[in-house]
VMD Tcl script that draws the C-alpha trace (Angstrom):
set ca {
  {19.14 -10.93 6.99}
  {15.60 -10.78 7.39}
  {13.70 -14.06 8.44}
  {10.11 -14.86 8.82}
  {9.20 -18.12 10.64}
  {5.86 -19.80 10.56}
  {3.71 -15.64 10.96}
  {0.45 -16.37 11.44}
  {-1.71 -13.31 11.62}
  {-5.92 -13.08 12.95}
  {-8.10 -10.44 13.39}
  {-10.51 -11.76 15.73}
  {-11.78 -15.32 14.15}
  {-10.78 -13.97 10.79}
  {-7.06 -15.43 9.67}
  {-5.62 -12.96 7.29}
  {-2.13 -15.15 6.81}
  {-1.00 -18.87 7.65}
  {2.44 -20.12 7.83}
  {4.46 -17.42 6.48}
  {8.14 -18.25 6.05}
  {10.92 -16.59 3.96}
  {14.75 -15.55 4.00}
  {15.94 -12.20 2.58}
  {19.56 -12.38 2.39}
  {22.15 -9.46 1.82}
  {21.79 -8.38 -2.15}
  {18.74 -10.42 -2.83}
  {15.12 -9.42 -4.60}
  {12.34 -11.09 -2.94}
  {8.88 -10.40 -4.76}
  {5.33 -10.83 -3.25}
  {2.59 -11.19 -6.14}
  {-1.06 -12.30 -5.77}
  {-4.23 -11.45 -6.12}
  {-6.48 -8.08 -4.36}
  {-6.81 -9.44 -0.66}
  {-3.98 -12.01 -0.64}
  {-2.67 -10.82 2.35}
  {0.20 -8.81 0.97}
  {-0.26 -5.27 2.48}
  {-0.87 -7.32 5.98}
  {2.38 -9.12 5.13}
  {4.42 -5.74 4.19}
  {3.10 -4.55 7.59}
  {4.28 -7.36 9.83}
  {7.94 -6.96 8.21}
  {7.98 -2.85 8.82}
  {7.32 -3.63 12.53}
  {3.45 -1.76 12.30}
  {1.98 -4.69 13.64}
  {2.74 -7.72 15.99}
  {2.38 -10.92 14.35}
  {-0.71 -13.41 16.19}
  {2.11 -16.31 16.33}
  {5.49 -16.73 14.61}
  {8.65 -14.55 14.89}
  {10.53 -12.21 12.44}
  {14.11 -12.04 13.10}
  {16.21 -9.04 11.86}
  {20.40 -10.27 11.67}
  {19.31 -12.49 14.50}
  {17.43 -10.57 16.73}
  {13.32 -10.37 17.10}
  {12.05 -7.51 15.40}
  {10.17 -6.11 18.04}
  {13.06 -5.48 20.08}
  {14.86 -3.75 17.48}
  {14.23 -0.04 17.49}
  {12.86 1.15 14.26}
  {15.63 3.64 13.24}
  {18.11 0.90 13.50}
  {15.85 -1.92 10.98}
  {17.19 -0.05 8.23}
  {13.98 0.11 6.06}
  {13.31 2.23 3.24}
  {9.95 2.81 1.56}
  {8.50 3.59 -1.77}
  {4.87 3.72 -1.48}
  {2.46 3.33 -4.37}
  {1.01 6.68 -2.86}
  {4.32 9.47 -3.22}
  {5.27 10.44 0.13}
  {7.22 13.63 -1.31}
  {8.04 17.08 0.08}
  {5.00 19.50 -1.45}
  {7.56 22.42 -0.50}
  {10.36 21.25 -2.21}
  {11.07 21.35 -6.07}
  {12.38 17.61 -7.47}
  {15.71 17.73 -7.02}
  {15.27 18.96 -3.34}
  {13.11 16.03 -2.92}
  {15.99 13.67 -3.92}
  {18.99 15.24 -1.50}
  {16.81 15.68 1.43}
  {18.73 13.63 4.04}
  {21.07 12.98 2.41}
  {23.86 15.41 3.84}
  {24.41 13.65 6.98}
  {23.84 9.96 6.22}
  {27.19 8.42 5.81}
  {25.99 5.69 3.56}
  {24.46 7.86 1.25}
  {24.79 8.29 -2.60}
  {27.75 10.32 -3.53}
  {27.21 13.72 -6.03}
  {27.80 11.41 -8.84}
  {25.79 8.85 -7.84}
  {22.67 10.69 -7.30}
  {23.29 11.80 -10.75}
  {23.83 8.98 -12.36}
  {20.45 8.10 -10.54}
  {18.74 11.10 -12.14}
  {19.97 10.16 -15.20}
  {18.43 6.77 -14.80}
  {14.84 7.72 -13.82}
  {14.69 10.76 -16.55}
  {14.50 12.94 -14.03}
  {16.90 15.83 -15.31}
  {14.61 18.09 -17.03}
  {12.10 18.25 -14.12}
  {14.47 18.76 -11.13}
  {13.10 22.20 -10.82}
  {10.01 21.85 -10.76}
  {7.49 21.96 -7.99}
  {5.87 18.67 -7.01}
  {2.51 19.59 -8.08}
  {3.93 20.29 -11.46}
  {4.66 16.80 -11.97}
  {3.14 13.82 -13.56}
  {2.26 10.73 -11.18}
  {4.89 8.91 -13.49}
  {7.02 11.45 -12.66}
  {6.33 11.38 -8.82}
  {6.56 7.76 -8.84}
  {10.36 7.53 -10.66}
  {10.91 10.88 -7.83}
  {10.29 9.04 -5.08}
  {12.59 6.00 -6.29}
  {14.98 8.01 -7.03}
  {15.13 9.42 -3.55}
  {14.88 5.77 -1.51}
  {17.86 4.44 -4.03}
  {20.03 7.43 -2.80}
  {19.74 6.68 0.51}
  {21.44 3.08 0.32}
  {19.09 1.67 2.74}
  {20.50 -1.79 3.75}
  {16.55 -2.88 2.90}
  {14.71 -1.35 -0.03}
  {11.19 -2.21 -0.03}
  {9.04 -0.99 -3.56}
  {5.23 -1.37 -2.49}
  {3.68 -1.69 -5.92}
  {5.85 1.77 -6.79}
  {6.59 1.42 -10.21}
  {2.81 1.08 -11.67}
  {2.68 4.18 -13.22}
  {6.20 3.55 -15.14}
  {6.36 2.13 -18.58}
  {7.91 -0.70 -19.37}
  {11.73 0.52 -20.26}
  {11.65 2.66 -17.44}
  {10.40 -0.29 -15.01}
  {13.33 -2.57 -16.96}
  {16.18 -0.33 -15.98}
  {15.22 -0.12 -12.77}
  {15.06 -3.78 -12.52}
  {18.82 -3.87 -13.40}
  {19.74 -1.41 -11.51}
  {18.55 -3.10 -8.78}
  {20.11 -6.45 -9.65}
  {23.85 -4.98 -9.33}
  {23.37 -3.83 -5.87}
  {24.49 -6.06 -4.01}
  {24.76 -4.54 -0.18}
  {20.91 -3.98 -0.24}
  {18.17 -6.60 0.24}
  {14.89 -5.62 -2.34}
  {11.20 -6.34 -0.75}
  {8.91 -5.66 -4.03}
  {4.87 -5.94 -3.40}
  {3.51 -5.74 -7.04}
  {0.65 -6.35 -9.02}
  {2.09 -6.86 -12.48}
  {4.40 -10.23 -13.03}
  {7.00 -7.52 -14.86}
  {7.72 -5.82 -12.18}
  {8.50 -9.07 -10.30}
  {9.63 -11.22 -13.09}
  {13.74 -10.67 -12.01}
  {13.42 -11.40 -8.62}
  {15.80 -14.17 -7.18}
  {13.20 -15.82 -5.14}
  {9.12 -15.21 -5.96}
  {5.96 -15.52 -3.28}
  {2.60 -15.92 -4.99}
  {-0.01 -14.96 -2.12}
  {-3.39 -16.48 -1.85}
  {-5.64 -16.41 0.34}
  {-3.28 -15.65 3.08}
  {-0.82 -18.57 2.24}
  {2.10 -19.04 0.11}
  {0.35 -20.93 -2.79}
  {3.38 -21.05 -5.54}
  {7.25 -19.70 -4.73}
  {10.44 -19.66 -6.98}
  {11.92 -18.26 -9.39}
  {10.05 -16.54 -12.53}
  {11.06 -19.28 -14.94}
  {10.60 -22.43 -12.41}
  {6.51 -20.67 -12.00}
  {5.78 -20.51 -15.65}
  {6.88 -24.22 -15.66}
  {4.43 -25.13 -13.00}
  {1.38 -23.38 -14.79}
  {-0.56 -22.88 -12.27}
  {-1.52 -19.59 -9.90}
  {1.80 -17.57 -11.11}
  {1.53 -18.61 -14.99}
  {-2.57 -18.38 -14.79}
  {-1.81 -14.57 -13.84}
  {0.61 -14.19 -16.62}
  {-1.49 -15.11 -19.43}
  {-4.51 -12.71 -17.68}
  {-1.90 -9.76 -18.01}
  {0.14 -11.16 -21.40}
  {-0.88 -13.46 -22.90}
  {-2.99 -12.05 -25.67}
  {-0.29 -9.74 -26.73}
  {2.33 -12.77 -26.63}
  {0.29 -15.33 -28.86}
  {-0.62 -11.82 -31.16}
  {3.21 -11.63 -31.67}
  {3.56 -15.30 -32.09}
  {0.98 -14.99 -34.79}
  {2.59 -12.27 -36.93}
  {6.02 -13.94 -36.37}
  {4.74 -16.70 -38.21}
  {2.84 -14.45 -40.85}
  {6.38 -12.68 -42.22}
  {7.72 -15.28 -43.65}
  {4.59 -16.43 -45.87}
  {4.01 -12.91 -46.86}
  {7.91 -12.00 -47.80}
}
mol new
graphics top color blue
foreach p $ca { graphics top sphere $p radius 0.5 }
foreach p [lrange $ca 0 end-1] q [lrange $ca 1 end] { graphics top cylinder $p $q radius 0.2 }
display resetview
């Protein structure tokens, strides 16, 4: 479990977060959504250990993070920027490390992974060959084979469309041995999580679930209707059109 009590976090006399607290149990999806300058890449930061909190602790299965070593938190990263192997064609990029991890996908299961991300028909192809889309489901693909015990997706599924970003949002879901961290700014890639932090200004403004926020209309639902809205009233309209024109 990962456990944040009460972070604070300055630069100087500028406070960047206030009163941070959150639980990340074994198998859950915790999602961190807010606006440009929330705090949320700050935030991501203090849980990989890359910097020291100003007060507060973060406690990793019941120790303090910083005296954890870092190859034992069990982190693994998908950046919104790909981190891949320039060297290495796609499917190189998936296995690499793979070999001697123990708790790494199987054959079959990195398959089934390819499968997944529609990654099959570019597996031999050289990175610079690829689309971002492309290098974005690549490096997923890659962090989901290596069964971290924490996955964390920071804003990594931007350039994916829709169906793609669904899938991956169930697959997800049904593992259960590995805590999700996702840092997004669209409400569908967050929309499934089990627990939901709207950012703002530093401080946890709005958390739950995605249906208990849209009740609340506030922050959360105000950002909804900015990103769907228009297309969800449009479809609401012609819904009620068909009939009268049938």
């Amino acid at each position: 479990m990962l456990t944040l009590k009460l972070i604070n976090k300055s630069y100087g006399n500028r406070t960047i977060l206030s009163d941070i607290s959150l639980s990340i149990r074994k198998g859950e999806i915790v999602s961190i959504l807010g606006p440009s300058g929330c705090g949320k890449t700050t935030l991501l930061n203090l849980i990989l250990g890359l910097t020291q909190a100003t007060s507060g602790k973060i406690m990793f299965d019941g120790e303090d993070l910083t005296n954890v070593p870092m190859q034992k938190r069990g982190f693994n990263i998908v950046f919104q920027d790909f981190a891949l192997f320039p060297n290495l064609n796609a499917h190189d990029n998936i296995v690499y490390g793979l070999r001697n991890n123990p708790s790494a996908s199987t054959p079959e299961e990195v398959n089934e992974l390819i499968d997944l991300l529609g990654l099959r028909k570019h597996l031999h192809q050289r990175i610079d060959e690829l689309s971002g889309g492309q290098k974005q489901r690549l490096s997923i693909a890659r962090a989901l084979a290596k069964q971290a015990p924490i996955l964390v997706l920071d804003d990594s599924t931007s350039a994916l469309d829709m169906e793609t970003e669904y899938e991956i949002q169930n697959h997800l879901a049904e593992k259960k041995d590995v805590s999700k961290i996702i840092i997004a700014h669209r409400i569908s890639s967050v929309q499934s999580a089990d627990e939901i932090l709207y950012l703002d200004h530093g401080r946890i403004a709005e958390r739950g679930t995605h249906e208990s926020l849209m009740a609340q209309k506030g922050l959360y639902y105000s950002t909804w209707e900015a990103q769907y809205g228009d297309y969800h009233k449009a479809k609401a309209a012609l819904e009620q059109a068909l009939p009268a024109n049938a």
